[in-house]
N, CA, C and O atoms as CSV, one atom per row, in Angstrom:
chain,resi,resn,atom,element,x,y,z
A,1,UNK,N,N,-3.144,-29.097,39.766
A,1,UNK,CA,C,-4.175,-28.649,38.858
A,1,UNK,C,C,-5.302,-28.022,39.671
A,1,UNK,O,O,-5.855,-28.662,40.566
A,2,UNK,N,N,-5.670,-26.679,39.341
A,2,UNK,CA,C,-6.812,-26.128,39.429
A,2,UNK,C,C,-8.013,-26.517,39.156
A,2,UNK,O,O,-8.343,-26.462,37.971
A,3,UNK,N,N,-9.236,-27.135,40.392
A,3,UNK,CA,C,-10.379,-27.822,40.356
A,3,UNK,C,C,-11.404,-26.545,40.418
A,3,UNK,O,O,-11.443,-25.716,41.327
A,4,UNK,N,N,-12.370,-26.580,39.040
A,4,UNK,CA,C,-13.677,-25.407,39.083
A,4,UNK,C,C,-14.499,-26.058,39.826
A,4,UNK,O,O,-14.446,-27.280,39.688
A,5,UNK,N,N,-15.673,-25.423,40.997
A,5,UNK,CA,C,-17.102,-25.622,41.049
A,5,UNK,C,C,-17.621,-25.541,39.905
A,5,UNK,O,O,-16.926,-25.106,38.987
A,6,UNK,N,N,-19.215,-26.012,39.622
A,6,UNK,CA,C,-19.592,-26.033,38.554
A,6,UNK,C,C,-20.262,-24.588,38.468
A,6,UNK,O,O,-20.359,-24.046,37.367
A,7,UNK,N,N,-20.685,-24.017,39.524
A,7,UNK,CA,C,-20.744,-22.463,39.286
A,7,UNK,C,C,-19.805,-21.780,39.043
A,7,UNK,O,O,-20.140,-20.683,38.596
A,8,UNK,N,N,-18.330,-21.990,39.173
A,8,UNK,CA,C,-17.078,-20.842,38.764
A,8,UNK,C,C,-16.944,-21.243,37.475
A,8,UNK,O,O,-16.661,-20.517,36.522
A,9,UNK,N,N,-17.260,-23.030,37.452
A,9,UNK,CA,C,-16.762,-23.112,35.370
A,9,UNK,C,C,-17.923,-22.733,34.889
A,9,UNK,O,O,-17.935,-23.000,33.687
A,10,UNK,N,N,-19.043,-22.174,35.274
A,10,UNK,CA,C,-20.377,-22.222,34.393
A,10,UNK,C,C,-19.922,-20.776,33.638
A,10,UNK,O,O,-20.158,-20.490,32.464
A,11,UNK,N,N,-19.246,-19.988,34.573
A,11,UNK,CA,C,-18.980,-18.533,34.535
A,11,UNK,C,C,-18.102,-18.059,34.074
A,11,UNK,O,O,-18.060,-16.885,33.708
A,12,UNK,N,N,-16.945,-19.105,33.966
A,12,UNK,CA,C,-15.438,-19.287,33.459
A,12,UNK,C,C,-16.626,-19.025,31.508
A,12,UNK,O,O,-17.080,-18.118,30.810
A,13,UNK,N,N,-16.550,-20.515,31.546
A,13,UNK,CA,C,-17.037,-20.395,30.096
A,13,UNK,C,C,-18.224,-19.252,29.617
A,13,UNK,O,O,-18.286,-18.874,28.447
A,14,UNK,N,N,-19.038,-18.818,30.546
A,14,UNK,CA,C,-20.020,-17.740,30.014
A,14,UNK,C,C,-19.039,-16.492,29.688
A,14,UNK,O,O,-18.955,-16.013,28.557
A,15,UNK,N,N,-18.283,-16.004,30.841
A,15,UNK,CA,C,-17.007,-14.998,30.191
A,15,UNK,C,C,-16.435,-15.469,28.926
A,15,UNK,O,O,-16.283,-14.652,28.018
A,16,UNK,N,N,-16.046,-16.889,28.738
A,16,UNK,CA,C,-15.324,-16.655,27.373
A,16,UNK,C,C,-15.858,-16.662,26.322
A,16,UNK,O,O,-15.448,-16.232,25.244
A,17,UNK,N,N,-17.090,-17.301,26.658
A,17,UNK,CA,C,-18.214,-17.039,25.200
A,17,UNK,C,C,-18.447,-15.316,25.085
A,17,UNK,O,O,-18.102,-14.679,24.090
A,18,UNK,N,N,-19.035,-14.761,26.183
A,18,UNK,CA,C,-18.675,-13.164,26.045
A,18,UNK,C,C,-17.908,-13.165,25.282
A,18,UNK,O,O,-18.308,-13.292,24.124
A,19,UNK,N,N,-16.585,-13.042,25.494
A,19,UNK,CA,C,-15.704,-12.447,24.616
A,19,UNK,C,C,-15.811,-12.821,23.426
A,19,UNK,O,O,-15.849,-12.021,22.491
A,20,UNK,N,N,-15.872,-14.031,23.297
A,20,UNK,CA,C,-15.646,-14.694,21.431
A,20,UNK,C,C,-16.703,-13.730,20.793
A,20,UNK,O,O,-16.327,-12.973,19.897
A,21,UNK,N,N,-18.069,-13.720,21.230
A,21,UNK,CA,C,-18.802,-12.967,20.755
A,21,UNK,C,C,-19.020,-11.643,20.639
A,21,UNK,O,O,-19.738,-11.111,19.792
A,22,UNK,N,N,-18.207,-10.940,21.755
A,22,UNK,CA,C,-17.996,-9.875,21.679
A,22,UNK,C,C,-16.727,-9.422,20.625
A,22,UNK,O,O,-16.793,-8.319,20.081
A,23,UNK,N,N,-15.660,-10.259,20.385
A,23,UNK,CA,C,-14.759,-9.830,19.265
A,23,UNK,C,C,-15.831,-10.372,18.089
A,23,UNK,O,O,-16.061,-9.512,17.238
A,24,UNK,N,N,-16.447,-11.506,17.919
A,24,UNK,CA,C,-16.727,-11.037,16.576
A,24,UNK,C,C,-17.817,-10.073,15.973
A,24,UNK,O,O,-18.030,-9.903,14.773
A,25,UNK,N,N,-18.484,-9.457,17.058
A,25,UNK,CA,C,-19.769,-9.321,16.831
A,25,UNK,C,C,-19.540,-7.722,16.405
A,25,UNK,O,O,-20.021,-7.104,15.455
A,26,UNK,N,N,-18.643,-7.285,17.441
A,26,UNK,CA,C,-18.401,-5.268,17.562
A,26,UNK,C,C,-16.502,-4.957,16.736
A,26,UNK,O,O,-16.065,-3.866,16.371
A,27,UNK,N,N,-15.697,-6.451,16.666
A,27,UNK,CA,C,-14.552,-5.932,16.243
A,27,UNK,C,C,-14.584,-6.274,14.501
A,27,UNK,O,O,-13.883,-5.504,13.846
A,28,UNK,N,N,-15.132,-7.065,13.919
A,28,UNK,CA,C,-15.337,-7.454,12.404
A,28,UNK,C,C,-16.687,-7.347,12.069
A,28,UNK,O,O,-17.470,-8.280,12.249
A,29,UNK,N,N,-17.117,-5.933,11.445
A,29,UNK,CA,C,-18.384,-5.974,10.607
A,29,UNK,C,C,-17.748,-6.779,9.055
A,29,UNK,O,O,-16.808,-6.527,8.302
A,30,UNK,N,N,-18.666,-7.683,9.088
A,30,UNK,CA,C,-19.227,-8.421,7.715
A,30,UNK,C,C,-20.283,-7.071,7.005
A,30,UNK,O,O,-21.100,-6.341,7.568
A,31,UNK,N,N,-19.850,-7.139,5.583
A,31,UNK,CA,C,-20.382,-6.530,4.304
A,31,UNK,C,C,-20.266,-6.877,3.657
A,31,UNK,O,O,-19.602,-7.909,3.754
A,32,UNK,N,N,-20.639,-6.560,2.542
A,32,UNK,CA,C,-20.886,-6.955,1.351
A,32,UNK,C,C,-20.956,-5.918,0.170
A,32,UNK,O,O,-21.801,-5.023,0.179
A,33,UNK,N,N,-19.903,-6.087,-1.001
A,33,UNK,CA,C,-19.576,-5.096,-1.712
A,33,UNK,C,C,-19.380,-5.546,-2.663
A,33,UNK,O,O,-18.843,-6.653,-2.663
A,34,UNK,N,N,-19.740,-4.865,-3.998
A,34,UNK,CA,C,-20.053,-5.429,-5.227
A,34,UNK,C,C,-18.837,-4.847,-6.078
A,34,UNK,O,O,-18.770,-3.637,-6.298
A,35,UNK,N,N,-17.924,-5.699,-6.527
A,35,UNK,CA,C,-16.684,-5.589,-7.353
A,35,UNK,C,C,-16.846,-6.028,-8.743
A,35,UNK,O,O,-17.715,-6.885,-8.908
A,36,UNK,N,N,-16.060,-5.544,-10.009
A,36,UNK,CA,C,-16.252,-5.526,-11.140
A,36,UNK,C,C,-15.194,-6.925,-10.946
A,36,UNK,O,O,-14.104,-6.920,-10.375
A,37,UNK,N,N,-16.091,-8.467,-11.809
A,37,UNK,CA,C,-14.956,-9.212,-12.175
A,37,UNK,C,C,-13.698,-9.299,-12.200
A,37,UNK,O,O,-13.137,-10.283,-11.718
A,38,UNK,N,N,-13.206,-8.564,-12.610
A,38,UNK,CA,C,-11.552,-8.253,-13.416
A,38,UNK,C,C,-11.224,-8.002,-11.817
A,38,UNK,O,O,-10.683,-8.872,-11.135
A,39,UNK,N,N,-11.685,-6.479,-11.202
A,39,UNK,CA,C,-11.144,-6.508,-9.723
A,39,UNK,C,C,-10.945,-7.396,-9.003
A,39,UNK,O,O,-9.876,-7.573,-8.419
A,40,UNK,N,N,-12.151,-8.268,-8.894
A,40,UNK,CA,C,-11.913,-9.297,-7.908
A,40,UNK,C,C,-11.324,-10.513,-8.012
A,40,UNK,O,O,-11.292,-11.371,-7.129
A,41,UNK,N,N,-10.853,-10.580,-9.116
A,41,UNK,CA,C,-9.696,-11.817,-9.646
A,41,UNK,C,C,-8.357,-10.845,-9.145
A,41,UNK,O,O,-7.625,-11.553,-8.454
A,42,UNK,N,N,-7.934,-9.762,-9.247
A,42,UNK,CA,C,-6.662,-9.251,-8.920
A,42,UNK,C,C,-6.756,-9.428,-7.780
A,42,UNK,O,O,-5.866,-10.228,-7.490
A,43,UNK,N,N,-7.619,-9.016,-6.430
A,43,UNK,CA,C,-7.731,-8.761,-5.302
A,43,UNK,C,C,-7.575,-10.463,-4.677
A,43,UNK,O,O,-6.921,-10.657,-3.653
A,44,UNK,N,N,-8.051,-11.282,-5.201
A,44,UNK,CA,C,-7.645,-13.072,-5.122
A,44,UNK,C,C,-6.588,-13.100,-5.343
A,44,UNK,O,O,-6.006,-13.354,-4.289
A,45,UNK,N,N,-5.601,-12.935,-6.490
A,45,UNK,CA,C,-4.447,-13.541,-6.698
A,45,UNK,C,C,-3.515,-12.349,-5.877
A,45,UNK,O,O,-2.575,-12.866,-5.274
A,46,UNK,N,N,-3.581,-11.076,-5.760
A,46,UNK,CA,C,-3.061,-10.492,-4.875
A,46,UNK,C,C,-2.693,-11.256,-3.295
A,46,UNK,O,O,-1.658,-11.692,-2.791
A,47,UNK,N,N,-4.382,-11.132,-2.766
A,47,UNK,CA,C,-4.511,-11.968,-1.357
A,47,UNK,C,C,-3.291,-12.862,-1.279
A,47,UNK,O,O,-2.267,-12.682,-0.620
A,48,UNK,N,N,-3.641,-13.967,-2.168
A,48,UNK,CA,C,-2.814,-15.464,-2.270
A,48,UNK,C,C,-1.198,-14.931,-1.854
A,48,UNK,O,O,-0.535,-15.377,-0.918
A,49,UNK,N,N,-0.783,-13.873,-2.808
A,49,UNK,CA,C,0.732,-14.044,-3.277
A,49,UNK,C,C,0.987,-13.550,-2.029
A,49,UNK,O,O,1.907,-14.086,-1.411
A,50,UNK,N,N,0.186,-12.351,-1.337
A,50,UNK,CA,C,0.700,-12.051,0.012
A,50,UNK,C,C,0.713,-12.814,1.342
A,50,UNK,O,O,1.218,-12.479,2.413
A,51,UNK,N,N,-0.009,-13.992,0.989
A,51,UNK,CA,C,-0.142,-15.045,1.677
A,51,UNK,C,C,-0.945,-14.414,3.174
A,51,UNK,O,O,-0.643,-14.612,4.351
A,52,UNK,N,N,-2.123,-13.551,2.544
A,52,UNK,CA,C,-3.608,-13.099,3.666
A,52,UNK,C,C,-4.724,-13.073,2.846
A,52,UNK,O,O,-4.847,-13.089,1.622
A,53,UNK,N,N,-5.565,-13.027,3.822
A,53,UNK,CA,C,-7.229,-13.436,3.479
A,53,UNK,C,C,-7.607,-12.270,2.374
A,53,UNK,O,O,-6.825,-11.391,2.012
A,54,UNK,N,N,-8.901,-12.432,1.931
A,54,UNK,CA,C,-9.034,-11.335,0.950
A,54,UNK,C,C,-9.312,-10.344,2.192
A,54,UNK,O,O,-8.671,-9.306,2.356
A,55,UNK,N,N,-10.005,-10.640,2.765
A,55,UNK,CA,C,-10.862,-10.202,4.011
A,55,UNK,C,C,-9.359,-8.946,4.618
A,55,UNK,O,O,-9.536,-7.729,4.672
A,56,UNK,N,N,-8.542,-9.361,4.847
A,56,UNK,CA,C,-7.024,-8.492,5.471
A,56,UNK,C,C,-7.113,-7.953,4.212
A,56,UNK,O,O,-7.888,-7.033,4.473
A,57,UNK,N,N,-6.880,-7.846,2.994
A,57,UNK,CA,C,-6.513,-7.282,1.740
A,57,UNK,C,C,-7.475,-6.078,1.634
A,57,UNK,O,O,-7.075,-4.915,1.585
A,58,UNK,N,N,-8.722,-6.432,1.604
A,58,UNK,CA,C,-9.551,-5.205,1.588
A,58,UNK,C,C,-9.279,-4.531,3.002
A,58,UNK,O,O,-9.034,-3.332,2.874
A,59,UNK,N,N,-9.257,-4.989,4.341
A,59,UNK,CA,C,-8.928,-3.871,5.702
A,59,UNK,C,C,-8.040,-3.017,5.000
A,59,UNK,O,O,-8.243,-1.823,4.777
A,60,UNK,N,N,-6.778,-3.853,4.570
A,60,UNK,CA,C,-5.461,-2.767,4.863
A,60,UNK,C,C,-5.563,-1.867,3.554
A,60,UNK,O,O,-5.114,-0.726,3.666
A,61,UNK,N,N,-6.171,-2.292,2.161
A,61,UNK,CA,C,-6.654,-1.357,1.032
A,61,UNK,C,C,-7.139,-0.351,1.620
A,61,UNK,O,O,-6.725,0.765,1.305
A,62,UNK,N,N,-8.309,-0.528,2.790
A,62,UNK,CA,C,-9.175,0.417,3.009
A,62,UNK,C,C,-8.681,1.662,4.058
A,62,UNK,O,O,-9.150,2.793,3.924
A,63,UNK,N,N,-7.651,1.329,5.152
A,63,UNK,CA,C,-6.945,1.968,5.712
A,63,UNK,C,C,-6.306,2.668,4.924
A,63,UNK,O,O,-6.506,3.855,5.181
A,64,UNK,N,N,-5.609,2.518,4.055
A,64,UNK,CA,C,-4.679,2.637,3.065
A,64,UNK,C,C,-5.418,4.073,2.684
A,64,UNK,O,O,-5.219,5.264,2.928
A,65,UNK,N,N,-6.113,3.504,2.154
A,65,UNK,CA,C,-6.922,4.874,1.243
A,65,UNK,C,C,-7.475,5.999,2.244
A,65,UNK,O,O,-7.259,7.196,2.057
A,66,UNK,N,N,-8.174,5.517,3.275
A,66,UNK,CA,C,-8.170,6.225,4.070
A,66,UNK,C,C,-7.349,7.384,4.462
A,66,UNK,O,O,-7.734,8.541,4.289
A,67,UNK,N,N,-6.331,7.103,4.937
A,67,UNK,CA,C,-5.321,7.279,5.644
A,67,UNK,C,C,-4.703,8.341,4.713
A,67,UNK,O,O,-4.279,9.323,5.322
A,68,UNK,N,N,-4.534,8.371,3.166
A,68,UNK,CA,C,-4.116,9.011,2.099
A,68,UNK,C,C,-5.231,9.886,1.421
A,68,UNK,O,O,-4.933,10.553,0.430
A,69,UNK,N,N,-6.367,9.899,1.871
A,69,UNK,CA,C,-7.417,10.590,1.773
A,69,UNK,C,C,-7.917,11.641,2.441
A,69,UNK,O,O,-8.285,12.725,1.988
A,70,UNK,N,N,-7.903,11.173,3.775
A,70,UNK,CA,C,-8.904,11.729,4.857
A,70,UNK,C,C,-8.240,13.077,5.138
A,70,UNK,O,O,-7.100,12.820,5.524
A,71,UNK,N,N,-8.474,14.624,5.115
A,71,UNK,CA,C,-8.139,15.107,5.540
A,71,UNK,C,C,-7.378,15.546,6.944
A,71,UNK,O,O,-6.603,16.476,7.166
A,72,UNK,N,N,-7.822,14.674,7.665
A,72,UNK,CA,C,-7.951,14.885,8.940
A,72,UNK,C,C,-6.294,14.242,8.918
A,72,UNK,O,O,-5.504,14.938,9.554
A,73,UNK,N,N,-5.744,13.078,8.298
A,73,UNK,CA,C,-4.297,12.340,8.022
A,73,UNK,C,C,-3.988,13.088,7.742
A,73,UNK,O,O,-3.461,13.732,8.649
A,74,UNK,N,N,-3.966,13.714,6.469
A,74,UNK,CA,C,-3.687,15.078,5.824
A,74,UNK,C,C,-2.612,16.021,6.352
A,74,UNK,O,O,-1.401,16.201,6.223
A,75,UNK,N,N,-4.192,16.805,7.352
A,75,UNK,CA,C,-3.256,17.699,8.460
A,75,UNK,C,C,-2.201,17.059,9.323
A,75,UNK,O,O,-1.174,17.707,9.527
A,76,UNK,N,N,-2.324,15.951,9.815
A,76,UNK,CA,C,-1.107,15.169,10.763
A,76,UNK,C,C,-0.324,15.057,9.863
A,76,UNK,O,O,0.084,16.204,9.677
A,77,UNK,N,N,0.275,14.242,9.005
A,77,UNK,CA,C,1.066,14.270,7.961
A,77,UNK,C,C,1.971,15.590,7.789
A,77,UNK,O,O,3.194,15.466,7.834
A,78,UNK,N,N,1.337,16.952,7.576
A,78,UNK,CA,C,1.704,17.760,6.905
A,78,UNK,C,C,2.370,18.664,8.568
A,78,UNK,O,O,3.234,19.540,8.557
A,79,UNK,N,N,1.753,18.189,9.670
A,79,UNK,CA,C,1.925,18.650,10.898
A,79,UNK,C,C,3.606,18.113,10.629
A,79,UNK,O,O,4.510,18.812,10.170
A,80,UNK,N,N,3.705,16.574,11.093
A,80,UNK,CA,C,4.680,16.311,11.183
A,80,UNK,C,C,5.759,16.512,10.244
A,80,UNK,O,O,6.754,16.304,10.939
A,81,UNK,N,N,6.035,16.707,9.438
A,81,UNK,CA,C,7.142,16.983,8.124
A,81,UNK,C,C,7.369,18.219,8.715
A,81,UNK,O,O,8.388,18.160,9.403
A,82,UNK,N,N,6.725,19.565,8.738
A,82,UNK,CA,C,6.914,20.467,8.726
A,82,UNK,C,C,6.331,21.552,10.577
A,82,UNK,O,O,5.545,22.404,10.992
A,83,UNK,N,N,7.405,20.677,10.990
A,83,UNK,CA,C,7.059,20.882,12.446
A,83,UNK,C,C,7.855,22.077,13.170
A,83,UNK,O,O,7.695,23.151,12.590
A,84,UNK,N,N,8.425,22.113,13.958
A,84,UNK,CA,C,9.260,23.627,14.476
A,84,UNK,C,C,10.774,23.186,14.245
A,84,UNK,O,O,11.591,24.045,14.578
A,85,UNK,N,N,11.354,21.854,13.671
A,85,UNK,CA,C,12.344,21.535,13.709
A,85,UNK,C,C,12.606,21.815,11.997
A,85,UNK,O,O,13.763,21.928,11.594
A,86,UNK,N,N,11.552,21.907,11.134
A,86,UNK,CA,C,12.119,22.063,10.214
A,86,UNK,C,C,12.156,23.428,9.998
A,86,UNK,O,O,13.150,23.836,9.397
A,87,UNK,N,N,11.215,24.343,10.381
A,87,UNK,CA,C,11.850,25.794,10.732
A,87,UNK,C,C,13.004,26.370,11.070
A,87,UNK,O,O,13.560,27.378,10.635
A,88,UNK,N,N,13.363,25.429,12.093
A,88,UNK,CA,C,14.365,25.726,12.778
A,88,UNK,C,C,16.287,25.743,11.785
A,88,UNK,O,O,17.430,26.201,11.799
A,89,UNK,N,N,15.336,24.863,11.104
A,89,UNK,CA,C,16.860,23.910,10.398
A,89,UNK,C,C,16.906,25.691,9.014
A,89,UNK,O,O,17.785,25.689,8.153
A,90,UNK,N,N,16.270,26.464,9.059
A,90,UNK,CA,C,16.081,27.370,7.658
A,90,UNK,C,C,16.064,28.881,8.449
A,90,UNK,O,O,16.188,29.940,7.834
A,91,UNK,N,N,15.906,28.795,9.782
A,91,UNK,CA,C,16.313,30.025,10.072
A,91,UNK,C,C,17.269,30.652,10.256
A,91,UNK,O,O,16.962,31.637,10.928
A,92,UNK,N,N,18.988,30.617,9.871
A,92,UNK,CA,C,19.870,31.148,9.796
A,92,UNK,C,C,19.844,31.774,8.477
A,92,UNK,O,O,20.247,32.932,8.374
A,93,UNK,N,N,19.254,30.902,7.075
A,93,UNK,CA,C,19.085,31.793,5.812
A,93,UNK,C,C,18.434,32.609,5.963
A,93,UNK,O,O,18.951,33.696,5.704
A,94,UNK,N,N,17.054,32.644,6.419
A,94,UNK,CA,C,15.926,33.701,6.686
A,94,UNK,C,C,16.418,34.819,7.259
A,94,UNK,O,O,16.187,35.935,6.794
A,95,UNK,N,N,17.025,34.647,8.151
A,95,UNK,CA,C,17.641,35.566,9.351
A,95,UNK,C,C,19.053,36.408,7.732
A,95,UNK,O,O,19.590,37.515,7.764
A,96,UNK,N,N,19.115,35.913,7.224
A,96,UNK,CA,C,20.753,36.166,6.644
A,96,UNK,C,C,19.654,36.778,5.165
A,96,UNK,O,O,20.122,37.816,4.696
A,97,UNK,N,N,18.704,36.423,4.633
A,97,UNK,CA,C,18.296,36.921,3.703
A,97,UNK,C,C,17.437,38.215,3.997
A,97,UNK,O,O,17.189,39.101,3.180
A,98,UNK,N,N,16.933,38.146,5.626
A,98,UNK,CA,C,15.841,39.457,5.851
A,98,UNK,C,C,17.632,40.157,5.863
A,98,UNK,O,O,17.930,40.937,4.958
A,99,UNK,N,N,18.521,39.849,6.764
A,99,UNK,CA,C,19.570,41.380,7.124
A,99,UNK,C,C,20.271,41.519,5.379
A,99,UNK,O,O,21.215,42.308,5.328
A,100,UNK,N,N,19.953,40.947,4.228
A,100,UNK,CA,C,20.472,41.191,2.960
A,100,UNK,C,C,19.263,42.141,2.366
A,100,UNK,O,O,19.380,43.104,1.609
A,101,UNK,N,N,18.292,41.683,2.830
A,101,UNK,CA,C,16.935,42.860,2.212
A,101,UNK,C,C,17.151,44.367,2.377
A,101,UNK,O,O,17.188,45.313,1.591
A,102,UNK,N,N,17.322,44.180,4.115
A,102,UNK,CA,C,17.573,45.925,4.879
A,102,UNK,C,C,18.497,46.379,4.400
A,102,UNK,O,O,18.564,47.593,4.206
A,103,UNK,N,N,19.547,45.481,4.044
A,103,UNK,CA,C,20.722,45.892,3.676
A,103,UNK,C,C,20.670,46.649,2.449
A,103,UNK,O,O,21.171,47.774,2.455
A,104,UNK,N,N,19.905,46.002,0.935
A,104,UNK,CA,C,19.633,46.392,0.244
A,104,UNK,C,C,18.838,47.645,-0.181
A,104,UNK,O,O,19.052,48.355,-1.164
A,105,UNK,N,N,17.601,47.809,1.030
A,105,UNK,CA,C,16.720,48.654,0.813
A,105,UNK,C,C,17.127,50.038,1.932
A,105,UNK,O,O,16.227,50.801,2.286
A,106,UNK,N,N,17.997,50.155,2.222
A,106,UNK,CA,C,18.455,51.237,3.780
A,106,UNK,C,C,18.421,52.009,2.439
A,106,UNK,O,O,18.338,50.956,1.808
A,107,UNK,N,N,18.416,52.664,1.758
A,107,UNK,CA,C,18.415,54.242,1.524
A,107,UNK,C,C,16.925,53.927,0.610
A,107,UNK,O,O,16.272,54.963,0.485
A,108,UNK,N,N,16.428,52.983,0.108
A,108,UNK,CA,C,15.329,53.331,-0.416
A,108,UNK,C,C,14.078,54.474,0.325
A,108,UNK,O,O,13.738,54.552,1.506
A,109,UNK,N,N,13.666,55.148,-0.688
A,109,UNK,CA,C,12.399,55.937,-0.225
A,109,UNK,C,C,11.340,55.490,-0.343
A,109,UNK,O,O,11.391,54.472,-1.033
A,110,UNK,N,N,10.182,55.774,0.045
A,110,UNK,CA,C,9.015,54.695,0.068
A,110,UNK,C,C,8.475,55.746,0.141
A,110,UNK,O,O,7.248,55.807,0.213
């Protein structure tokens, strides 16, 4: 077993109080938000059935919405679906519908 001086444990425990206080202080803001009755009975029996805090219920609501909101998701979202691979997968029609166009239009006059 590992024996502290009382200056390395004074410092041991001042680091870990740091931290405790530092996760709760900068990683969970506490608020306070005013819900219509009816909501906040769903958002309880919700919590329960998922078996998490209300406290997790509103984070991941709020991500949630976020995330399906924010433009900025938006563009990533719409980045990824429609990236150079799905181009890729439609350019033999493109390619086959422009040489059916020329094809069509070679004697037109313009």
């Amino acid at each position: 077993m590992k024996y502290h001086t009382p200056k390395t444990f004074v410092k041991i425990i001042k680091n870990t109080i740091d931290n405790i206080l530092y996760f709760c202080y900068t990683n969970n803001m506490k608020t306070a938000v005013s819900l219509p009755d009816n909501i906040f009975l769903e958002a309880e029996e919700t919590a329960q059935n998922m078996g998490i805090t209300r406290s997790a219920l509103y984070c991941n609501a709020l991500i949630e919405y976020i995330k399906k909101n924010n433009r900025k998701y938006i563009t990533q979202k719409l980045n990824e679906v429609y990236n150079d691979d799905y181009y890729k997968e439609f350019e033999p029609i493109s390619e086959a519908g422009l040489e059916s166009i020329r094809e069509l239009t070679k004697n037109d006059t313009w």
